[in-house]
N, C-alpha and C positions, 0 to 999 in steps of 0.2 A: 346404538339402535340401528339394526340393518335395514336395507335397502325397502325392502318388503315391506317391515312393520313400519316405517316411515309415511310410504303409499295406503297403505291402512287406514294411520294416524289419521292425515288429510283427507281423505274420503271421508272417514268418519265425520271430523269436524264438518266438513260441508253439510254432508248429509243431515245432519242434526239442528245445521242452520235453516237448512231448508224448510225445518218441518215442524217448527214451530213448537206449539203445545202437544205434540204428536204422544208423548209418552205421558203426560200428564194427562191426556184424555182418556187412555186406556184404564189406569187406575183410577181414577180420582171418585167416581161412584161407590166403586169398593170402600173406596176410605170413608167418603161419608155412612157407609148405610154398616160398616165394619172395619173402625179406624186399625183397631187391632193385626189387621191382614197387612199390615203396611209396616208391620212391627221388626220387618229381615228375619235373622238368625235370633233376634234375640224376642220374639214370641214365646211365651209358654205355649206348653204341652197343652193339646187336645182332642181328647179322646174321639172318635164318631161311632156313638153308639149304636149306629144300624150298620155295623159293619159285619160282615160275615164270619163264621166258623164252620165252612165246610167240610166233611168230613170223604174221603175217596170212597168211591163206587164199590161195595161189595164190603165194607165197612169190617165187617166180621175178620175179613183175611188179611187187610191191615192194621196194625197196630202201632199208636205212636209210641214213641221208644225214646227218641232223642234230642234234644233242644240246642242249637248253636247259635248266640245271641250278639250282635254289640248295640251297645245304647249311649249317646252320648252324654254329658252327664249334664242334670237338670237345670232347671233356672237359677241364675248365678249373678252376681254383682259385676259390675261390668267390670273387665279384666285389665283394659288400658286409660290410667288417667289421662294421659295425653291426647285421648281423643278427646275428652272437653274441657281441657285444663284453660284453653284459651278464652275459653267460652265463659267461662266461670269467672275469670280475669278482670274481662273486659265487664260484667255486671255489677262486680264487687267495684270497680273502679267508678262508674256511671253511678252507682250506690251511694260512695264518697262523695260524688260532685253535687249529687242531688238530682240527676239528668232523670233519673225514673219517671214515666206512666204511669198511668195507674194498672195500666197491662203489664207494664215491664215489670213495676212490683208485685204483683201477682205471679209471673212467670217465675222472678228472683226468687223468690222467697220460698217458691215449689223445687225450683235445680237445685238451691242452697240448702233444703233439706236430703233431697237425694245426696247431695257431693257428701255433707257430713255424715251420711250413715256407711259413705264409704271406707272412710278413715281405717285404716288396719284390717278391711275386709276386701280390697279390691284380687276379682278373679273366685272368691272362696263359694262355695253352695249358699245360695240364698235359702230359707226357709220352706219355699214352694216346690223348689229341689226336690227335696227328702221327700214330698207329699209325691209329686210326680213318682218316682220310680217305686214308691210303695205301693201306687195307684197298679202300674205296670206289672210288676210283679203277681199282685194278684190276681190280676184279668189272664196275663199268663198261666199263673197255677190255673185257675177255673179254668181256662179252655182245656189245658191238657190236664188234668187231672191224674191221666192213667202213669204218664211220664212218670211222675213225682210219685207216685204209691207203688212202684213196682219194687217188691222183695229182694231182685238180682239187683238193680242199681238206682244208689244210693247217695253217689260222688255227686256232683257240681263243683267246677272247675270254674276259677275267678280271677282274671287278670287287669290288672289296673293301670291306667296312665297315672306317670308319680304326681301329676297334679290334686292337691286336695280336694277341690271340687268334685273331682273324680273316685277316688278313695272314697269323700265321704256319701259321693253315689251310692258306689255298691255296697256301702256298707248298710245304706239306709234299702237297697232294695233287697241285701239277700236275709237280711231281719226278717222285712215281712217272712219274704219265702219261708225262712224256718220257721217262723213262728207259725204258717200252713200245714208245715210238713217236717216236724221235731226229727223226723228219721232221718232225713239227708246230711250228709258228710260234705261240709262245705269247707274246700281249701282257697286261700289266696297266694296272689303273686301281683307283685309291683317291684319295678325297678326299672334304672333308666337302658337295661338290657332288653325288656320287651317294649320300652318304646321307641327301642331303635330298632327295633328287630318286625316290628309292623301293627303296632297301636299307634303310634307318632314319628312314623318315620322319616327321617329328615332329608328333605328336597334338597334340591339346588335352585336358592333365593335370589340367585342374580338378574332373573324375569322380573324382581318386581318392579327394578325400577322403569321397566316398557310397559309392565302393568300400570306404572303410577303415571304416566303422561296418556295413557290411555282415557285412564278415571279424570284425570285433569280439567282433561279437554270436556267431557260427559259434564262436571261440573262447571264448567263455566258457560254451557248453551241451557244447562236446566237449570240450575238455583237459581234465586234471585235475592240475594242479602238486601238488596236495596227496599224492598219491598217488606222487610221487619224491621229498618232501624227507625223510620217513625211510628212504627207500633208501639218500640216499647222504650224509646229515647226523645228527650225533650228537646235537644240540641245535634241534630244530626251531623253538620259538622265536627263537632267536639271528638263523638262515639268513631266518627272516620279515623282520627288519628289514635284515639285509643284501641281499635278491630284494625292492629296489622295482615291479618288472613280473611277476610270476608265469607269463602266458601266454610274454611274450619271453621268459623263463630258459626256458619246457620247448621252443619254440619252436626257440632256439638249439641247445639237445640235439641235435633233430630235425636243424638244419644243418650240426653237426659230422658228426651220423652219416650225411648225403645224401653230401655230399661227399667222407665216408673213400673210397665207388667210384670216386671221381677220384683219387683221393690213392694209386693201386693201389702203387704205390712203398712206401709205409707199412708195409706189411703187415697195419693193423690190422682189425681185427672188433669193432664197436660192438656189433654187434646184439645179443649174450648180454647185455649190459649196461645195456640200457634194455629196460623192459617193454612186452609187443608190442602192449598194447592203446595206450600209449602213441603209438607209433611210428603205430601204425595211426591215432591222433586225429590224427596230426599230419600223415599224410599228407592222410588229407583235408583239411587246413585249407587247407595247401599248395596242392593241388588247385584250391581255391576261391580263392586268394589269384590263381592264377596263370591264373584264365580268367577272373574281373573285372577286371584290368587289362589282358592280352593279347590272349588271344582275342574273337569276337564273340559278346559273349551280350546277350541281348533288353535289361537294361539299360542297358549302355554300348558296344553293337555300334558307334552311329553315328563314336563317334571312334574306335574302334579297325580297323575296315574299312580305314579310310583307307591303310594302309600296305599290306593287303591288295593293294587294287585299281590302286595305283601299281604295285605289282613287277608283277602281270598285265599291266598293259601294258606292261612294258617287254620280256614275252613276247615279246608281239604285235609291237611294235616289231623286236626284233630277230630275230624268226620271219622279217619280211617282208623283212627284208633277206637272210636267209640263204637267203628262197627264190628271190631273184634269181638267174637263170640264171647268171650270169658273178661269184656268189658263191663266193668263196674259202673259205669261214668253214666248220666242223667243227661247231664246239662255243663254245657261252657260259657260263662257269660263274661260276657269284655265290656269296658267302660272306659270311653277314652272323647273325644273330639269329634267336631263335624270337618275337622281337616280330613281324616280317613271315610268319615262316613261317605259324604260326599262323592269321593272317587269310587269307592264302593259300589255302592247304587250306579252311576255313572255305569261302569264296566259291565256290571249284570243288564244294563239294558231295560232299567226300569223306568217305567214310567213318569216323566215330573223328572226325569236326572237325563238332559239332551245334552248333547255334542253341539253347542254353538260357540259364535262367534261374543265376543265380548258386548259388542252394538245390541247383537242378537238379544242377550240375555238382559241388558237394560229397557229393551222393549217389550218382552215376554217372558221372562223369568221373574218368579216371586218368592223368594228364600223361606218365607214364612212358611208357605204352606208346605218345603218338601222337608225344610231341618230346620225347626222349632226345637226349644228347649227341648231334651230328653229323646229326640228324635232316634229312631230303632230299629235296626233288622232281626227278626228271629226265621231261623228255618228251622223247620219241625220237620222229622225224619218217620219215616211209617213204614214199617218190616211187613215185607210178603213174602209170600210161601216160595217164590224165585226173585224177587228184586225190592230195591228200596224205594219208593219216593219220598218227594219231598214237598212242601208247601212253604212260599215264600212269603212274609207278611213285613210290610216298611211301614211303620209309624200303625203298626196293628191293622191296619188294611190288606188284605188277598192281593198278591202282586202278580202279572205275568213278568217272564222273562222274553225281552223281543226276539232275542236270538233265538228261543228253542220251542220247540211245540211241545207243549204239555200234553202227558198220557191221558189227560182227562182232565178237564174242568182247571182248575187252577195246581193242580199236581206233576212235578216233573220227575224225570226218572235220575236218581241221584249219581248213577252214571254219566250221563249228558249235563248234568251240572257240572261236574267235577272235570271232565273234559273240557266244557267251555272254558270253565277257570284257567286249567293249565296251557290253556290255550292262550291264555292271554300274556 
């Protein structure tokens, strides 16, 4: 760890000693009045139906033409046991002894059905998955309509991270589509050649372990395990020597209860069952965990960019083929991770995707609302009589781009897109 990120370190840690309940005050209204916003990256999808469908000025001389999509893939079973393997452990253990609450058996008995429905399914498209991008797909068909029924082109182009989850994304979004629009010519591609090539491009992981003393420290001024083990343990002694990890046991809590919203099958409700100031510590921790290794933030942007700026061009790339006149092509749709998305957004300059510091983003960033399950960029391309725009939409909301000024209203000129990109 160099010199720099050392002084960092320690700044941080003070700082956060300082300031008490500083981060848990920010959220913690949210959680109660919207426990779900507190849910990170692993929130399901949702729609906001007053959301816009602008159309460009003079309407008639534009016309939409071409769709380039990525979407990451939808609500999923969570992908690492080892995030609450300890956690499960140590209950089953307290289980054996008899140490249970009536809370604790409650809580048990709610993870212990999550853990088992994970058996042979960890990482794979949960159920709600397949509903999410079917949802999407259509709201897409509907908006463009014109895209999808045009006689000259007829292609959709489909590329896939070799993850199943993913595969069976688009398998379950480009169904609907056809089943909208029987005429389109839909190809796929997966392999572990386009996930090196810029759906999952592979970083250099040796930041995480400066990222992981960073979160560390984060955990140990905000959780408070101390404060669950006689909620749901009869013998708080005992449970100390059985919880080797105190932050991973309440940590784990946290991921049983993220991904009960994946688990909508279950039917269960965690959240009366852990305490909300809790829940609220742990989202921000989350928070923090999931933009020091993802996203780009001022510490370790330079390796994490990188996957950003590959999918961009591969924009670009297949923008310019789709705007060759005697192009066949409709639509490109990519299905991969919030590893790429992330950086994505990020480099376009959109909004809800900032350049902070790591501290930064445990105090002000909330993963839920920018990359929720199925989370999405589509740019829509609009042919004029001398130029093309474009309209940029993330998570189906009308985005600006900060770096460029639109010809109008939420409209850029696909020129100055394409520049920016290769600019980067």
């Amino acid at each position: 760890m160099n010199q720099k990120l050392n002084i960092r370190y320690f700044a941080l840690l003070a700082a956060l000693l300082l300031s008490g309940n500083l981060f848990a005050q920010i959220t913690r209204q949210r959680m109660i009045d919207d426990p779900i916003s507190g849910a990170s990256i692993f929130r399901p999808y949702c729609f906001d139906e007053s959301a816009e469908n602008s159309k460009p000025d003079g309407a008639g001389n534009y016309k939409p033409f071409y769709i380039s999509h990525f979407g990451r893939h939808g609500a999923r079973y969570s992908s690492q046991q080892n995030s609450w393997q300890h956690t499960m452990d140590c209950f089953d253990a307290a289980n054996a002894e008899g140490l249970l609450t009536k809370e604790g058996q409650s809580l048990y008995s709610a993870i212990k059905a999550i853990f088992e429905t994970h058996d042979g399914m960890y990482g794979e498209l949960a159920p709600l998955g397949a509903v999410e991008h079917r949802q999407i797909a259509t709201r897409m068909y509907n908006r463009e309509k014109q895209v999808f029924a045009s006689r000259d082109r007829k292609e959709v182009r489909c590329v896939s991270s070799i993850y199943s989850r993913c595969l069976m994304s688009m398998a379950n979004f480009t169904e609907e589509l056809s089943s909208l629009a029987p005429q389109l010519e839909i190809s796929y591609l997966a392999g572990k050649r386009y996930n090196n090539d810029y759906i999952n491009a592979p970083v250099e992981n040796a930041f995480f372990k400066d990222a992981d003393k960073i979160i560390d420290s984060l955990k140990r001024v905000t959780l408070k395990p101390q404060v669950l083990m006689p909620l749901y343990f009869t013998d708080v002694q005992r449970m100390n020597e059985l919880v080797t990890d105190a932050y991973a046991f309440e940590m784990g809590i946290y991921y049983f209860w993220a991904i009960s919203y994946d688990m909508d099958f279950l039917g269960l409700d965690l959240t009366s069952m852990i305490p909300v100031d809790e829940l609220t510590a742990c989202s921000a921790v989350d928070n923090a965990i999931r933009y020091a290794k993802v996203a780009v933030s001022e510490e370790f942007g330079k390796y994490t960019r990188v996957k950003g700026v590959k999918l961009l061009k591969d924009f670009v790339a297949k923008a310019d083929d789709a705007l060759k006149q005697e192009s066949k092509v409709a639509a490109d749709l990519r299905f991969a991770h919030d590893s790429a998305f992330l950086p994505m957004c990020a480099l376009l300059g959109i909004e809800g995707y900032p350049i902070y510091t790591i501290e930064e983003a445990h105090a002000n960033w909330n993963a839920a609302d920018v990359v929720p399950m199925c989370s999405n960029l589509q740019m829509v391309f609009y042919k004029g009589k001398s130029d093309v725009l474009v309209k940029v939409l993330v998570n189906e909301k009308e985005s600006h781009l900060s770096a460029l000024t639109p010809v109008q209203g939420v409209f850029y000129r696909w020129d100055d897109v394409r520049k920016l990109i290769e600019e980067l």
